[in-house]
MARDREN-774183 format. One record per residue: y negated, z negated, x negated of N, C-alpha, C in turn; residue number from 1. Coordinates in nm, 4 decimals, m for minus. Layout:
BEGIN
R      n.Y      n.Z      n.X     ca.Y     ca.Z     ca.X      c.Y      c.Z      c.X seq
R        Y        Z        X        Y        Z        X        Y        Z        X NUM
...
// end
This chain:
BEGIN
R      n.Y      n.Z      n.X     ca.Y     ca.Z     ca.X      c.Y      c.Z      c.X seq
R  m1.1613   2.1433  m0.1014  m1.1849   2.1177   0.0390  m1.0771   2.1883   0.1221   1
R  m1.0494   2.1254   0.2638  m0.9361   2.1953   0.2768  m0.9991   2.3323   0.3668   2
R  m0.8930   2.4387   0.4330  m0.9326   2.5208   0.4846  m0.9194   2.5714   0.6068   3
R  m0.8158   2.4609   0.7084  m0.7272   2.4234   0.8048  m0.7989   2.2834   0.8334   4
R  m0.8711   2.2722   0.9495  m0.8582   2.1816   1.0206  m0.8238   2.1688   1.1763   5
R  m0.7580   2.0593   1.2927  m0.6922   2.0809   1.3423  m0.8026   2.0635   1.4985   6
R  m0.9896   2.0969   1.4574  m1.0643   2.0978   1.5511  m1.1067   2.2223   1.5613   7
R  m1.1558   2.2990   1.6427  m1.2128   2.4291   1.6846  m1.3367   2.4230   1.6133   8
R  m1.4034   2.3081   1.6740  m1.5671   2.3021   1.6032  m1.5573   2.1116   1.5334   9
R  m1.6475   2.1380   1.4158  m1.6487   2.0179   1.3448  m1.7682   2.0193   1.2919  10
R  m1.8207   1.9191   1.2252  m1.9420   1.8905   1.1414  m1.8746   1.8033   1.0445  11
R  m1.8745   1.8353   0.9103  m1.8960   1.7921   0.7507  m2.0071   1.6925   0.7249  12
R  m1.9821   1.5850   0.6975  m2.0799   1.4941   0.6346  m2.0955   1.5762   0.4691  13
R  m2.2275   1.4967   0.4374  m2.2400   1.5057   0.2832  m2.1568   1.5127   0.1887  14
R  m2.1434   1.5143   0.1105  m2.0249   1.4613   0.0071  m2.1218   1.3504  m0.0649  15
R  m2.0046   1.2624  m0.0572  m2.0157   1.1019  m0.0928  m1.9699   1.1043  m0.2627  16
R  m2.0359   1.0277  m0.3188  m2.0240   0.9937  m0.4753  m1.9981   0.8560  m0.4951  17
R  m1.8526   0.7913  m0.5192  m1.8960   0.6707  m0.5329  m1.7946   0.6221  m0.6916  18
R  m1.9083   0.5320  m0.7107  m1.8101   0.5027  m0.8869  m1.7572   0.3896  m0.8326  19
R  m1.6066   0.4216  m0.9097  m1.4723   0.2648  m0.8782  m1.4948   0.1856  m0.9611  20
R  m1.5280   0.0780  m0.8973  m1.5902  m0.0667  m0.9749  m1.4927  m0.0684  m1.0899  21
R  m1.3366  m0.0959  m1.0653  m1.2689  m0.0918  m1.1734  m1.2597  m0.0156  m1.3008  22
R  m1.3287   0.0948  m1.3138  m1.3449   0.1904  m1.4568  m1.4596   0.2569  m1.4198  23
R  m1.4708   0.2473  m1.5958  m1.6434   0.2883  m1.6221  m1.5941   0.4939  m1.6162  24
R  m1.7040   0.5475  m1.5223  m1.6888   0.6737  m1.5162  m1.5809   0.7325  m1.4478  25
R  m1.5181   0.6423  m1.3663  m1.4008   0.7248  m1.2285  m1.5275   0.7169  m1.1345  26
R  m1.5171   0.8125  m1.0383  m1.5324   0.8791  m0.9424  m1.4435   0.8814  m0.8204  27
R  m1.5166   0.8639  m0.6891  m1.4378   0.8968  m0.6008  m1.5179   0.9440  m0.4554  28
R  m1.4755   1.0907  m0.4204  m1.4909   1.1651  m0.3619  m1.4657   1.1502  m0.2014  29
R  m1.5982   1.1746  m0.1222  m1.5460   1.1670   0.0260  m1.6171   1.2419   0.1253  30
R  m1.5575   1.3593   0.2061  m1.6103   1.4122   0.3250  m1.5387   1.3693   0.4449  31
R  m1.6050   1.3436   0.5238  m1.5838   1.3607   0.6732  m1.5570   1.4606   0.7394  32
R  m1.4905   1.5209   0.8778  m1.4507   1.5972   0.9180  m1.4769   1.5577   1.0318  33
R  m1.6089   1.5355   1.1674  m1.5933   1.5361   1.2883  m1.5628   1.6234   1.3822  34
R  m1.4530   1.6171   1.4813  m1.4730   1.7168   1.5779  m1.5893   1.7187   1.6828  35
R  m1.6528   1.8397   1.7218  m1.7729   1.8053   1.7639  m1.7528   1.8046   1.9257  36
R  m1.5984   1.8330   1.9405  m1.5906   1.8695   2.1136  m1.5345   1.7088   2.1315  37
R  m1.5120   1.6315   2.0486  m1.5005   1.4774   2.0666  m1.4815   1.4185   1.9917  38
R  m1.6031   1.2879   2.0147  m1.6761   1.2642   1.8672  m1.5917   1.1216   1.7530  39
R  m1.4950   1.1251   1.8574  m1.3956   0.9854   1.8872  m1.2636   1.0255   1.7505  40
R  m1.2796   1.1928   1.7367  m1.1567   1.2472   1.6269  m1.2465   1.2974   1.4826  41
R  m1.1980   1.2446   1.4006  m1.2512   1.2825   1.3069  m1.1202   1.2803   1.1568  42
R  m1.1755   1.3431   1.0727  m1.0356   1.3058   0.9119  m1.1523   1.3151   0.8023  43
R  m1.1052   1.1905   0.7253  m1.1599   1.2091   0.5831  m1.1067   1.1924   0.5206  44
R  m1.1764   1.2728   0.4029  m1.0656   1.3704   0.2865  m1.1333   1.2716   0.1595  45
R  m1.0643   1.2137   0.1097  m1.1087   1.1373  m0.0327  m1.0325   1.1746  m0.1502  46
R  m1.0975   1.2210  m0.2482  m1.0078   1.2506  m0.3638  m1.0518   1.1839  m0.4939  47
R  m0.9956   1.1180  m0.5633  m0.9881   1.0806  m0.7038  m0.9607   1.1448  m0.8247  48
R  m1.0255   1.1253  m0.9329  m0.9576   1.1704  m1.0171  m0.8543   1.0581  m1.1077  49
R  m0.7756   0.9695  m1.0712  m0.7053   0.8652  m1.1261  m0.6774   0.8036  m1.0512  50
R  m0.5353   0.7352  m1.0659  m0.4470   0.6737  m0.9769  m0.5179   0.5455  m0.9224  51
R  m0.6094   0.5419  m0.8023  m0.6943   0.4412  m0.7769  m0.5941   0.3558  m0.6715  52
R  m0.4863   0.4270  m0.5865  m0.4244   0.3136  m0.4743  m0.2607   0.4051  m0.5327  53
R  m0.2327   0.5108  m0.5136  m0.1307   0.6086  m0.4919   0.0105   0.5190  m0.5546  54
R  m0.0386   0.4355  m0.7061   0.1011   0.3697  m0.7428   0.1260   0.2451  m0.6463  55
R   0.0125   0.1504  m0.6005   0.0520   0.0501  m0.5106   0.1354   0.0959  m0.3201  56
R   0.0920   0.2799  m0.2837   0.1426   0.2615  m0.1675   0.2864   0.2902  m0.2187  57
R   0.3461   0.3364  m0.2964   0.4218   0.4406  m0.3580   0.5695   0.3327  m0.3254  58
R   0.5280   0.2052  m0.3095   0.5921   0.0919  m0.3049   0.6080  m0.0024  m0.1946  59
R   0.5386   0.0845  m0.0896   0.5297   0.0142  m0.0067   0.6316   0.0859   0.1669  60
R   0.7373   0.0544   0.1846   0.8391   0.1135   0.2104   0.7985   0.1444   0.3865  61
R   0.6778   0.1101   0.4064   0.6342   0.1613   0.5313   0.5470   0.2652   0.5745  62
R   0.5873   0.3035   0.4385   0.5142   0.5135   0.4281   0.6627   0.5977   0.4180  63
R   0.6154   0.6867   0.4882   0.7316   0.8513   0.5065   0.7616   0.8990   0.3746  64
R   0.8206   0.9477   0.3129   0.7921   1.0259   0.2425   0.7931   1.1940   0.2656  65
R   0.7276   1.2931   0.2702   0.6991   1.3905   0.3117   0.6874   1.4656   0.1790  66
R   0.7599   1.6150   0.2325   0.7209   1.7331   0.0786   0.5737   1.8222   0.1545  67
R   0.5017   1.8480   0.0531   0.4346   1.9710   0.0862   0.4736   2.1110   0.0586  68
R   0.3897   2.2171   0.0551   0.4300   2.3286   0.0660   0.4397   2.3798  m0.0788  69
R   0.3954   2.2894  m0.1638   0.3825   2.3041  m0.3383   0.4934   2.1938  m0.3940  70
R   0.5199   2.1620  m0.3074   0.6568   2.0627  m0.3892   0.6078   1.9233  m0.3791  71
R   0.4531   1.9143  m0.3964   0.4155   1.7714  m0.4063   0.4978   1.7180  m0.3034  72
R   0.5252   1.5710  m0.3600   0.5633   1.4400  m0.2349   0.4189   1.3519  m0.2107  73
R   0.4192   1.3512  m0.0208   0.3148   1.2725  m0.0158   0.3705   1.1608   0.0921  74
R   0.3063   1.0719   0.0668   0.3245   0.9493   0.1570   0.2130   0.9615   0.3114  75
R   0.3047   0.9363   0.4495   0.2916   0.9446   0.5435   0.2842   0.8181   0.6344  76
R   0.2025   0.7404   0.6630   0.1960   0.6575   0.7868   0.1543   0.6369   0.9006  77
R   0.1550   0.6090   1.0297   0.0833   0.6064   1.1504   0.0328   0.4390   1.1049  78
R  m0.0818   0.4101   1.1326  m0.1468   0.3081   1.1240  m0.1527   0.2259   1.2871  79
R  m0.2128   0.0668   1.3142  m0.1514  m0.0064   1.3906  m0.3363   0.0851   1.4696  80
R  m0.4719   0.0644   1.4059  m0.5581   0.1577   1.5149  m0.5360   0.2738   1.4754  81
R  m0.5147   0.3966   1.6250  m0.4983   0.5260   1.6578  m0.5341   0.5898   1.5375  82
R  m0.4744   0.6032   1.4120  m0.5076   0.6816   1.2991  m0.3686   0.7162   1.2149  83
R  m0.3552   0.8130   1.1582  m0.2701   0.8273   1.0107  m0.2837   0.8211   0.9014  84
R  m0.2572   0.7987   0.7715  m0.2870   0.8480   0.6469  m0.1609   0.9343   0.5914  85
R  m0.2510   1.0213   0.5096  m0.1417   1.0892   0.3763  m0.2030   1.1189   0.3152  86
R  m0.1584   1.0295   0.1764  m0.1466   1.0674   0.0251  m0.0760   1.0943  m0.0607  87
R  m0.1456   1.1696  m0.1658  m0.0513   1.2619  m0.2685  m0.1337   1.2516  m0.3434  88
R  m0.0053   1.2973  m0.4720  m0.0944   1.2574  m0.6508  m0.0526   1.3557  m0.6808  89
R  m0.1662   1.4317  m0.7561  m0.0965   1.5764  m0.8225  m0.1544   1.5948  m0.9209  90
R  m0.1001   1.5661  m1.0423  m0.1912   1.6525  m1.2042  m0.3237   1.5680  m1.2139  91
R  m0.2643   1.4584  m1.2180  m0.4061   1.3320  m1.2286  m0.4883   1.2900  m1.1490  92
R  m0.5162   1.3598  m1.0255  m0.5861   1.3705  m0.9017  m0.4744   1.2807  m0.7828  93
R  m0.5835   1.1590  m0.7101  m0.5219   1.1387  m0.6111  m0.6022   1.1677  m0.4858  94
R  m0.5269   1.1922  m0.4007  m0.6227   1.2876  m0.2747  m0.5114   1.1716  m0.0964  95
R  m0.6169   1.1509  m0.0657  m0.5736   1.0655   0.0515  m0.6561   1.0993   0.1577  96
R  m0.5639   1.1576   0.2987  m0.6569   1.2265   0.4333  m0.6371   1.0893   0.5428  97
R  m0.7625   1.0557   0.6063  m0.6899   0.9523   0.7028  m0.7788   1.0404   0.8362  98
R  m0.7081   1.0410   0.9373  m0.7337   1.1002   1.0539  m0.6960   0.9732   1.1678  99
R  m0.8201   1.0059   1.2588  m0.8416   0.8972   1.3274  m0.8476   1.0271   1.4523 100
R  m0.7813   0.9403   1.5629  m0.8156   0.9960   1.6567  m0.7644   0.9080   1.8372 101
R  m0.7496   0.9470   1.9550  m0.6958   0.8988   2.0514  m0.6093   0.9093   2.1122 102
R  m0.5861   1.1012   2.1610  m0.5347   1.1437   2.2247  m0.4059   1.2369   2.2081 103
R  m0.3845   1.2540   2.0749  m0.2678   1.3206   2.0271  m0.1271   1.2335   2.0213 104
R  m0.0505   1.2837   2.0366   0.1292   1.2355   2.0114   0.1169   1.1944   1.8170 105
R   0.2238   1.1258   1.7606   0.2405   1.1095   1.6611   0.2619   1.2470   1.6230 106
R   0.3971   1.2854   1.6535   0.4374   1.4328   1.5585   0.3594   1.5224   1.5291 107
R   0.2366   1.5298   1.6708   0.1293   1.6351   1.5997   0.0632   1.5917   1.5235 108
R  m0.0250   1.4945   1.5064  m0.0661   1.4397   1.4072  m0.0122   1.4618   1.2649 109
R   0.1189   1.3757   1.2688   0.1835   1.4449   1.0891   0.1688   1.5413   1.0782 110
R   0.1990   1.6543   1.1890   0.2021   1.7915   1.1586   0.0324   1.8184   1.1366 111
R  m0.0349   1.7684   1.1957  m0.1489   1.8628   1.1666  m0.2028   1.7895   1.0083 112
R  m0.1727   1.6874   0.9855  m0.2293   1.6244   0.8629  m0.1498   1.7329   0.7372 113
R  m0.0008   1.7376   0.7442   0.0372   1.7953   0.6377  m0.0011   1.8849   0.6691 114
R  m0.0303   2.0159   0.7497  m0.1379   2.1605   0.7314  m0.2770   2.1434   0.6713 115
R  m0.3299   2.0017   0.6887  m0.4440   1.9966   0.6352  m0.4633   1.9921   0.4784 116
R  m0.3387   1.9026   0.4011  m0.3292   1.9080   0.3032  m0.2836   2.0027   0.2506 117
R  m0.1945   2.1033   0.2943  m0.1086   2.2274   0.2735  m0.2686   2.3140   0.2285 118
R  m0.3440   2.3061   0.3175  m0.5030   2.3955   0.2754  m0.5500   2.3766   0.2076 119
R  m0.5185   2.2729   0.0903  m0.6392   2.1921   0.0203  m0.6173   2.3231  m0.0880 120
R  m0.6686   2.3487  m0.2128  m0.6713   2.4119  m0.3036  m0.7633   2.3607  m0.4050 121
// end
């Protein structure tokens, strides 16, 4: 979970369990992240254990490519509604943050997404 998020106050959904139709016994992992001072921003954190999307964006030349603070390379996009994604594959695990929000500039956004992933552990 990460340990950096880019709201003062938030509320955590459950953690979500869901099996990938495509293989018997993958898993895939999902919390929410609302900010509670506006209910309009929120990021969810989904993690896999197996390459469920990571080789199809990997190819798709309208993602950033971005380093983290561990060397990983993760893929970076601003999406066409007010949101970003970034994903990264590390040691069999794929982990993808999408942050939705209104009122922020792009650059903060990347920036606050890669601190978010920079926290993950």
């Amino acid at each position: 979970m990460p340990t950096f998020l880019p709201f003062e106050t938030f509320e955590e959904s459950e953690l979500e369990e869901t099996e990938w139709p495509e293989g018997e016994g993958q898993t895939v992992y999902t919390v929410t992240y609302s900010n509670t001072n506006d209910q309009k921003e929120e990021i969810e954190y989904i993690v896999a254990g197996f390459n469920r999307f990571f080789n199809k964006i990997e190819e798709d030349p309208s993602y950033e490519k971005v380093e983290l603070a561990d060397g990983s390379n993760a893929l970076y996009k601003m999406t066409d509604f007010p949101s970003a994604e970034l994903h990264w594959f590390k040691d069999g695990t794929e982990y993808n943050l999408h942050y939705t929000f209104f009122t922020k500039d792009e650059e903060t956004i990347k920036t606050e997404l890669i601190k978010v992933a920079n926290s993950i552990q």
